[in-house]
N, C-alpha and C positions, 0 to 999 in steps of 0.2 A: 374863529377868524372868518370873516366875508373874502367869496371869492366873487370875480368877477364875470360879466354875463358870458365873455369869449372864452373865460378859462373852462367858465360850466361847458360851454359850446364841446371845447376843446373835447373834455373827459368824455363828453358824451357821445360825440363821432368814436374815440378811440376805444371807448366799450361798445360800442355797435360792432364797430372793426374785428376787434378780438372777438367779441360775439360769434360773427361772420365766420370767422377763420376758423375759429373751434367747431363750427357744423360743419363746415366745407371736409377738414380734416376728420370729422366722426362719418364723414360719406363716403368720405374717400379712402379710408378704410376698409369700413363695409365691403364698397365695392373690388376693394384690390381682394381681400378675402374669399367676395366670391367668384373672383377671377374675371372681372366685366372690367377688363382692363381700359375699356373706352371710357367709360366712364370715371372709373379712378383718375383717370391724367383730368378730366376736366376739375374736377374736384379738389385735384393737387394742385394746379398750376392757381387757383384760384385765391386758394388757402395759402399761397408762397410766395403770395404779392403784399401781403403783409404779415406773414408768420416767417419764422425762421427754423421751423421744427426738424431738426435732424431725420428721420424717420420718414416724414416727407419727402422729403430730398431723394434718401435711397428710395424709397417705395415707387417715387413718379418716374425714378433713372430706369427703375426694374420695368414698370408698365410701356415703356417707349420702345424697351429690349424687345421685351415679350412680343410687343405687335412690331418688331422688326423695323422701328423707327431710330436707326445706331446713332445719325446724326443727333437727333434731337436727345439723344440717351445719354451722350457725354459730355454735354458741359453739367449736369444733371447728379451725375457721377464726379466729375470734378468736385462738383459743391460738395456732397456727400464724404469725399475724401480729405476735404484739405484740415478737416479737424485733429487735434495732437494726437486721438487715439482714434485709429480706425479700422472698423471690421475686415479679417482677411476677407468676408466673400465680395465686402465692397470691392478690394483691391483686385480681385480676381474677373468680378464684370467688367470692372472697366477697363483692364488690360484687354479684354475680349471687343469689348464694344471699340477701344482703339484700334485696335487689330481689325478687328470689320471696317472702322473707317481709315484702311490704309494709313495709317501711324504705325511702324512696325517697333521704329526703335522707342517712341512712348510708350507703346505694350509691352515691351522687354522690360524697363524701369519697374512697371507695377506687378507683370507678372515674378519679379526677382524679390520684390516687396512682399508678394503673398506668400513666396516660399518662405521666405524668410520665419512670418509668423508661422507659416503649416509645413515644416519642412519633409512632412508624410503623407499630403494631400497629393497622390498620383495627378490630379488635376493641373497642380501646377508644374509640372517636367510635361505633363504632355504640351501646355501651352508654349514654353520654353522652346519644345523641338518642333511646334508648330513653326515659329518665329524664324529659330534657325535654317530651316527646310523652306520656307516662303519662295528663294527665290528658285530652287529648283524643282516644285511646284509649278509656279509661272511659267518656266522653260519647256514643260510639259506638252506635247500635242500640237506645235506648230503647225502641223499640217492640220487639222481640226477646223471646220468650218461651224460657226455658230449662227444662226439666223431666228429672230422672233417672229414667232409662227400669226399666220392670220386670224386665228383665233380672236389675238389678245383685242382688251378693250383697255378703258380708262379703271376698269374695275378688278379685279384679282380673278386670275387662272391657273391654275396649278395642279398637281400630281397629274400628269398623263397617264393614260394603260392601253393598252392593246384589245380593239373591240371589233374585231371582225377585219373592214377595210376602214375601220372609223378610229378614230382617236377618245377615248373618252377622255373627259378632266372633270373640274371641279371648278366652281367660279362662283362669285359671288355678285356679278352684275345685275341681278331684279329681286324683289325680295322683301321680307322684314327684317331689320337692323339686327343685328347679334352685338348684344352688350359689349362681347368682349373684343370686338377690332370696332366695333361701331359701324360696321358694313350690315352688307345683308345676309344674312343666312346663306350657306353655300350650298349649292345643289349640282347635281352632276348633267352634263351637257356632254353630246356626241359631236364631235368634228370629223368634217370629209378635210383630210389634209393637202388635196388637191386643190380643191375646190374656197378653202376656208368659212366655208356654210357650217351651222349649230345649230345645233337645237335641243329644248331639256330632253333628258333619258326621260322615256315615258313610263319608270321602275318608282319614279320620286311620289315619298309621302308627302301629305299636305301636312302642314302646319309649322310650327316653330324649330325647326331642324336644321340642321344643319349636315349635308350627305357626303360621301365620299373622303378617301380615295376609294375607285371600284378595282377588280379584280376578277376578269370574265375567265371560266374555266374554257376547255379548249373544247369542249363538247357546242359552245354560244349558247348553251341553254341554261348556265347556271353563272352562276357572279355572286361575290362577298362584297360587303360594302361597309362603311363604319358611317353610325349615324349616333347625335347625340340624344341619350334620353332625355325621356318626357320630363317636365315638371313636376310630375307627381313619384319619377324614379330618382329623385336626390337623396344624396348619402347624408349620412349622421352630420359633416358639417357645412352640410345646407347647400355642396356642389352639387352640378348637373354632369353625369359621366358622358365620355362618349362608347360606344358598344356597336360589335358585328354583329351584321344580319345578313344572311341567305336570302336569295330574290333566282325564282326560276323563272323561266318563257313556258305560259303554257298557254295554248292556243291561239299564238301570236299575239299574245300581253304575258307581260311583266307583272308576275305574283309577288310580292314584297314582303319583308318583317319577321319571316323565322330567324330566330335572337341564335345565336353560336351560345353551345350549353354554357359557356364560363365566361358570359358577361356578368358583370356585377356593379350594384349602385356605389361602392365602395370603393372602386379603381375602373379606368378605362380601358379599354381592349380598342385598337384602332387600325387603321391601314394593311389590312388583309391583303398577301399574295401569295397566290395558290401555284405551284409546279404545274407541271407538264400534262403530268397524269388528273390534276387534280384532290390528289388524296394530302399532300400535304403543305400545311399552312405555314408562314411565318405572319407575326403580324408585332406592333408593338403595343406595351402596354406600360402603366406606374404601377401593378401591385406589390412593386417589393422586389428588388435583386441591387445590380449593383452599383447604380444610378437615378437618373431620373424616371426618362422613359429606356424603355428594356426591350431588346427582340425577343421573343418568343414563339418557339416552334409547339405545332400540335399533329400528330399524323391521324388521318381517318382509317380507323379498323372493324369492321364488317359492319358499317356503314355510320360507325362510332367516332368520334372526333377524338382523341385521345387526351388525355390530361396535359396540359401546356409546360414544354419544359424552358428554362430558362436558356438562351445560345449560352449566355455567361462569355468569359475572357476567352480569347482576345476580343471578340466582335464586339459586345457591349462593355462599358467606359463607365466613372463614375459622373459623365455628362447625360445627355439624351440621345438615345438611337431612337430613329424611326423612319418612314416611307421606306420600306424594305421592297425591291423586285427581285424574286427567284426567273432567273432569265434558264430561257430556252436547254442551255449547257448547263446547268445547273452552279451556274456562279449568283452567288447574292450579290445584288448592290442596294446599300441604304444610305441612309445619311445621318450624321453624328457631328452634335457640336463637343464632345467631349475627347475626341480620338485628336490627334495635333492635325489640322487644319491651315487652310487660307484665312480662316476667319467664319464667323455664325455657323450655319450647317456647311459643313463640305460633305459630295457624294464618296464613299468608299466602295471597296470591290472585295469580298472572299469564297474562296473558294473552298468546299467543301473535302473534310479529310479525315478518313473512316468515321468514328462517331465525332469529331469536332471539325476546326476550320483554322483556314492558314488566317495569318497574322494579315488586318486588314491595310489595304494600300488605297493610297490618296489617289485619286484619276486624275490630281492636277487641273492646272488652265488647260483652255479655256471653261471647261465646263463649270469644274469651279471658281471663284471667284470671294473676295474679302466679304460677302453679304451671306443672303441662306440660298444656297443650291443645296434641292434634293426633287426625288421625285424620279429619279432617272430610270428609263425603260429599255435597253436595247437588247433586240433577239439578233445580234450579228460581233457579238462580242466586241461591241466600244467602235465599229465602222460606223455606224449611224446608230440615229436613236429620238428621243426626247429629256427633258427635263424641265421642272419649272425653278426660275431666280427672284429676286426680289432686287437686283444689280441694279436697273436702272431704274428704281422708284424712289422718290423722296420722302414719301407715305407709307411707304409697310408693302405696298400691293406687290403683288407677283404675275409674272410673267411668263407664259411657255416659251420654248426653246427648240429647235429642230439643231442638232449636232451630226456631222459625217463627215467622216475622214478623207479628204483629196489623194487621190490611188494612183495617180502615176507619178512616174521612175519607182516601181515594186520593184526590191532587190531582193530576190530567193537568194538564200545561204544554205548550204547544207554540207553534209560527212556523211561517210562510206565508213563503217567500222564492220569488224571482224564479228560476229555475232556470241562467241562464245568468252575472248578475251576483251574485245571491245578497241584492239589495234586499227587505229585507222590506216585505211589500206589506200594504196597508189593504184594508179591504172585501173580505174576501175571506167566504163563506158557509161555517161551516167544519160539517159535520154528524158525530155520534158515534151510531153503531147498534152496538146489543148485540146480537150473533149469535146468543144463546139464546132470546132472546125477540123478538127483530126491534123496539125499542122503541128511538126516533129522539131527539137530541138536537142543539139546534142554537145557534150563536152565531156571531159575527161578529166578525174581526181587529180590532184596533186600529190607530192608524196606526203604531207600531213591528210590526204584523206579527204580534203575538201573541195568543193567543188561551187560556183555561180550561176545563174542566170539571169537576164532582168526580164523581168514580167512587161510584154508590150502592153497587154491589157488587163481585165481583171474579170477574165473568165477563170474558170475550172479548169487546174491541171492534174496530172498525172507524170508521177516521179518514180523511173524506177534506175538501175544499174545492171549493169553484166561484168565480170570478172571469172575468165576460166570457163565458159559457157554454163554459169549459175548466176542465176537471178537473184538481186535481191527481191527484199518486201516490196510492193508499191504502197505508195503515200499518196491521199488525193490532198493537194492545196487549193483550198479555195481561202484567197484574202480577205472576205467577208468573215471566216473565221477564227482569224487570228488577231490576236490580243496588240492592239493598235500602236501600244508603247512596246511593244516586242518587234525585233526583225523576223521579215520571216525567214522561217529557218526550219528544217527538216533532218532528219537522222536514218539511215537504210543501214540497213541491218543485212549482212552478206554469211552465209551460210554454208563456210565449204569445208567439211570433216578432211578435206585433205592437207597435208602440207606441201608450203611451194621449196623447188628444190633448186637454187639458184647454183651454175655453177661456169667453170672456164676450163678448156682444155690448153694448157701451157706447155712447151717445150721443156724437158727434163732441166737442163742447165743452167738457161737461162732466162724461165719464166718470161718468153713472148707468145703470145696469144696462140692459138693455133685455129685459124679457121677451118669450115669444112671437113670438121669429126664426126664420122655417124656415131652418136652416143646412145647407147642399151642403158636401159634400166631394167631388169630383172627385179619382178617379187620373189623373190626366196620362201616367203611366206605363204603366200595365197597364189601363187604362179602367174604367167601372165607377161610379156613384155613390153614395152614400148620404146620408141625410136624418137630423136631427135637430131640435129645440125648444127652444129656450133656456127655461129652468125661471125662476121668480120674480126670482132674482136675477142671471136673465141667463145660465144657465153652463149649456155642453154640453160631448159630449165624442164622441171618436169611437175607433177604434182603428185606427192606423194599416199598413198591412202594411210589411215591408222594402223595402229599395232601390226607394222610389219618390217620385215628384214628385207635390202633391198640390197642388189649390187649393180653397179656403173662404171662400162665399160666403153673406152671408144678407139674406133676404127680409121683408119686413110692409109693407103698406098706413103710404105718409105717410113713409117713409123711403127714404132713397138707400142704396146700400151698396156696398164694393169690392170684389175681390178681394187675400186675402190668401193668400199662399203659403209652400208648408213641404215639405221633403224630407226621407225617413230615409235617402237616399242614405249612405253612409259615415259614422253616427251611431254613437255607442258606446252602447247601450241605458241604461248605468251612467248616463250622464248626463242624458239625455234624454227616458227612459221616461214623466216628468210633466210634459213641457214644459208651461207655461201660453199660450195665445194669445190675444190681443185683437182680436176684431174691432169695427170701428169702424162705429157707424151716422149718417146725417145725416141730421134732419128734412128731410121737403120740404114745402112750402107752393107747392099747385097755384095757377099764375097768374104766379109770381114768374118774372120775367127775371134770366137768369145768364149774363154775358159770360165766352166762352171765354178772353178774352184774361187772360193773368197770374194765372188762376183755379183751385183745385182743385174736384172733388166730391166728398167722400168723401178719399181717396188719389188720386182723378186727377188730377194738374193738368195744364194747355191753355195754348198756345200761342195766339197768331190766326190762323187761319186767312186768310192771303196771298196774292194773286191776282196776276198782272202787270197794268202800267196797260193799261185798256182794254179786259180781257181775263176771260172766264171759267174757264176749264180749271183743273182740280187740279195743283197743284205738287207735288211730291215732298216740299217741307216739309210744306204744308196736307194732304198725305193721311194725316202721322203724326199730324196732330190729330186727323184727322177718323178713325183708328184708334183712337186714345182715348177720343172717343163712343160708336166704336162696340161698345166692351169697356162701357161704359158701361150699354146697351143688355141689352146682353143678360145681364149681370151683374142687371139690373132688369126682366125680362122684362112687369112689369103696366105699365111705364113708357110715355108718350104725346107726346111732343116736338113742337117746332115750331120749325124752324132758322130765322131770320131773321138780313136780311144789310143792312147797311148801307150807306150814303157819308156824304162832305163836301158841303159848300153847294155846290162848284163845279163850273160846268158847268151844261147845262141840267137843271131838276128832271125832264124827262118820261124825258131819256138814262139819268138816274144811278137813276131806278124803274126803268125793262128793266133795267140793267144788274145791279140788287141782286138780280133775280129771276131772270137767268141766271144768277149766281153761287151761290143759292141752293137753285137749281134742280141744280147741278151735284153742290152738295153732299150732298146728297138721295139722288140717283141713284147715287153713289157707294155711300154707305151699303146702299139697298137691295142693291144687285150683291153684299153681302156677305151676306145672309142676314137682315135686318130689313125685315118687314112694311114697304108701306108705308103702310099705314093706323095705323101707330105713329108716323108721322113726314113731318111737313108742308114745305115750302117758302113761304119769303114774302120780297119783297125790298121794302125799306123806304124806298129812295133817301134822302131828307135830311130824312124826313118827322118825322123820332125824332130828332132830335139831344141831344146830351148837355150842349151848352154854350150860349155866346153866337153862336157863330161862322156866324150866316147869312149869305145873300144880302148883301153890301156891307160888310160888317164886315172889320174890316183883323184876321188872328189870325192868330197862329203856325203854322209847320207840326205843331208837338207838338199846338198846340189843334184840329188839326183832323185829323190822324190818332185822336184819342180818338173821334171821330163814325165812323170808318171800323171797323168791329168788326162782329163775328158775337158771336147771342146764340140763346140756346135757353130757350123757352118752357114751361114744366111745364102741360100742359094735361091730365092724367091719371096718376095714381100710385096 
């Protein structure tokens, strides 16, 4: 059959075409393979104006990601997806790259999608709680000031370090092209951050490189840096790695290019930061762990770099960690598109714990943001800092960043606890002196133990307390070093081995206060006394020492009083630190007769003192009574007594007078032998002169009624 010269025409454009499309798509292959990602998207976008190749589609969505082009990455991803059967990882970029381009709840769709197919892909729950976490993220750091530093050009600036008074980064503004963003090679440049003046680090190799992040140790004489190898160090498939290099100052130049023993053509070793001391590194790299790219630590031993260990979980994700800063305090901060995120890289924060690390934490907005924020430096714990974004670029480029936290209205928080149980304590004097100016402030605990002040400025203070005249710890606060999403807040630690001994001297009957008690406290144990004054409403207090017996006794004109007693012997502080105590007072009313028998004073009670018939002498019962007096006594030292002794009607009246008075007389003598005046304490013997009843001379009465006449009485003749 004859065709026609327009249909020949026809076929012949359309096999050019496909022609066309088929080299574009074998280039662009090539080049996505060897990661010249600039290249690939040209070669894609060219090939997909008249192909339809599936493959393409994903491949040019990936190359847009990669160079942090999200916008242009998702309709790109769309196309890729909308086929009946589609790969989870497609579902999983493009959930990402949604999410980067603030679409939260489109991201939620496809990240719900991916699970679905890989219901054990950690990736996809981390994404999920990415999502669900966004907006309190956002909420993150209000006070946070963000500002694009003078550095920045038209061209890409990013990872800051700390170089002296200089700012180092990394840019790509002059240069030979790098395949793989299509810019220029990156190299490292010094910024005066005042000033915003640059210029290249004079440490930079010539040729096709690309340098940095740096890493200056704190000596200024030595720095790590990551640069990519040469052309002639690619690995088996045909990549160029990137790898650390050592670069010292000698002689006021920059010596360059000793390689860190464990680079290799085979995986990259990148983004070097060295501690405090300089001995050890984190840095990241792809040889293998439990993602993409992977933190890895190395410590240097007698002058050895030591074997690279993996951080491993929590830190590293099965996404990419990397731009890791070991800051001043020893907190890491890196950045990880694999841990739940705002979207692309978010910076995280962990801190270091025994051999591993606490569970990383999102720093939130402003810092991060739905694009790649990483890069972040701060030696003041999150108050101020650096970081490079890609937030406001339509192209990929990146951006440096100046971040500091706005410091006034600073509200200190703090607690006063017990040091051994950890009770937070009341009354406690707590004073705040500012070191700059020696200028004093002062408040007092509440009864949970806490206490406030608001920081006028954001100088250096000094925190300490007093309670019982002991000091706590002092705490220096300086706001610079505290964790910026944290209040500040401080804890004092109070340290008194003694117990407090809270107590009220009350009236006998009817528990009303008694003020102006001299109150004794007696150690029984270690000797020793001290004195207090019951206040208005009656309440004193004393402080007790450990393991000891104590007794507490109190004194005033018109009153009786006891002894009452209290041990810290085998007391658990926790519960006993405020014991309350009652001490008991009894009016006395001088003149009034008080029969010992069946009788208390105060807490003493008495017995009768019991004689055999006929007879004077102290029994062994009558001397525990008459020990009860004489606690009595001395417990009451202004005290003036007058022991009188009685009988029954029977017998002659002249016998049963001597006899009351020997008796009396015995009991007297007794007492003094123990250490009481006897000008405190009288004798008198009553015979049947005082009876208490009917039962005289002739009267027929009971023996009960006539044992009541038989008693010992004590007189108040002086209180």
């Amino acid at each position: 059959m004859k065709r026609s010269i327009p249909t020949i025409i026809l076929l012949t454009v359309g096999l050019l075409l496909t022609s066309c499309a088929v080299n574009y798509l074998q280039k662009g292959h090539t080049a996505y393979d060897r990661l010249e990602y600039h290249h690939a998207i040209d070669y894609y976008e060219k090939a997909l104006t008249t192909s339809d190749d599936d493959l393409a589609k994903r491949r040019l969505a990936d190359s847009y990601r990669l160079t942090s082009q999200f916008d242009k990455a998702e309709p790109w991803y769309a196309a890729a997806a909308s086929g009946p059967v589609v790969d989870p990882e497609v579902q999983y970029q493009y959930a990402r790259v949604l999410l980067a381009n603030d679409k939260p709840a489109d991201a939620r769709i496809w990240a719900e999608a991916f699970l679905r197919q890989a219901p054990t892909d950690a990736r996809g729950k981390a994404l999920l709680e990415a999502i669900e976490q966004r907006e309190a993220w956002l909420s993150k750091n209000r006070q946070v000031e963000v500002t694009p530093m003078a550095f920045n050009t038209a061209a890409s600036e990013f990872s800051p370090a700390f170089f002296g008074d200089r700012i180092a980064f990394v840019t790509d503004r002059e240069g030979t092209p790098d395949p793989w963003t299509g810019r220029h090679y990156a190299r490292i440049y010094l910024g005066d951050p005042l000033t915003g003046s640059a210029y290249a680090w004079p440490g930079h190799t010539p040729g096709e490189y690309s340098e940095g992040p740096l890493s200056l140790c704190r000596n200024g004489r030595t720095c790590y840096y990551s640069r990519n190898n040469d052309r002639s160090g690619k690995g088996k498939d045909d990549v160029i790695r990137v790898s650390i290099y050592h670069a010292s100052l000698i002689a006021g130049e920059w010596v360059p290019g000793v390689p860190f023993p464990y680079n290799s053509t085979e995986y990259s070793n990148m983004h070097p930061s060295l501690n405090e001391a300089g001995d050890t590194m984190i840095y990241a790299s792809d040889q293998g762990g439990l993602g993409g790219m992977d933190l890895f630590m190395s410590v240097q031993q007698g002058g050895q770099w030591s074997l690279p260990q993996n951080l491993g979980a929590p830190v590293n994700s099965p996404g990419n960690e990397a731009f890791p800063f070991l800051a001043p305090d020893g907190t890491l901060y890196f950045a990880s598109d694999g841990l739940p995120g705002l979207g692309g890289l978010d910076v995280f924060m962990v801190k270091r714990l025994g051999a591993g690390w606490s569970d990383p934490v999102n720093v939130g907005s402003p810092i991060n943001s739905s694009k790649d924020d990483f890069g972040l430096i701060s030696a003041d714990q999150l108050f101020s800092g650096y970081f490079s974004s890609n937030r406001n670029a339509t192209d990929g480029t990146d951006d440096l960043f100046h971040f500091e936290r706005r410091r006034e209205d600073l509200l200190l928080n703090g607690l006063v606890v017990d040091l051994e149980t950890g009770i937070p304590l009341p009354m406690v004097d707590v004073t705040l002196l500012n070191t700059a100016t020696g200028q004093e402030f002062h408040t007092t605990t509440q009864e949970n133990g806490r206490f406030q002040f608001d920081l006028p400025d954001n100088a250096v203070y000094r925190v300490s307390g007093m309670k019982n005249g002991i000091e706590t710890n002092l705490e220096i606060v300086d706001p610079a070093r505290f964790d910026p999403e944290e209040q500040l807040f401080v804890k004092l630690l109070h340290h008194d081995p003694r117990f407090t001994l809270n107590g009220k001297a009350l009236t006998k009957n009817d528990q009303q206060p008694v003020p102006g008690v001299t109150v004794k406290l007696y150690n029984a144990t270690k000797g020793g006394e001290k004195t207090a004054v019951s206040d208005a409403t009656g309440s004193f207090s004393f402080q007790l020492e450990q393991y000891s017996d104590f007794q507490v006794t109190g004194e005033k004109d018109g009153y009786f009083t006891t002894v009452q007693e209290v041990t810290t012997k085998g007391l658990d502080r926790s519960t006993t630190l405020y014991t309350k105590l009652y001490l008991t007072i009894e009016e006395v009313i001088v003149g009034t007769n008080i029969s010992l028998k069946n009788n208390c004073i105060g807490d003493i009670c008495f017995e009768d003192i019991l004689y055999d018939f006929d007879d004077y002498h102290i029994r062994s019962d009558a001397a525990r009574e008459l020990d009860k007096l004489l606690q009595l006594l001395k417990l009451n030292p202004s005290l003036q007594i007058e022991l009188g002794s009685h009988t029954d009607s029977r017998g002659r009246s002249s016998y049963n007078l001597r006899l009351s008075q020997q008796r009396a007389d015995a009991a007297v003598n007794y007492i003094v032998s123990r250490g009481i005046s006897r000008s405190r304490i009288s004798a008198r013997g009553y015979g049947e002169t005082r009876l208490v009843n009917r039962c005289d001379d002739g009267v027929d009465c009971t023996e009960a009624e006539h044992q009541a006449n038989r008693r010992t009485e004590i007189r108040i003749l002086r209180n």
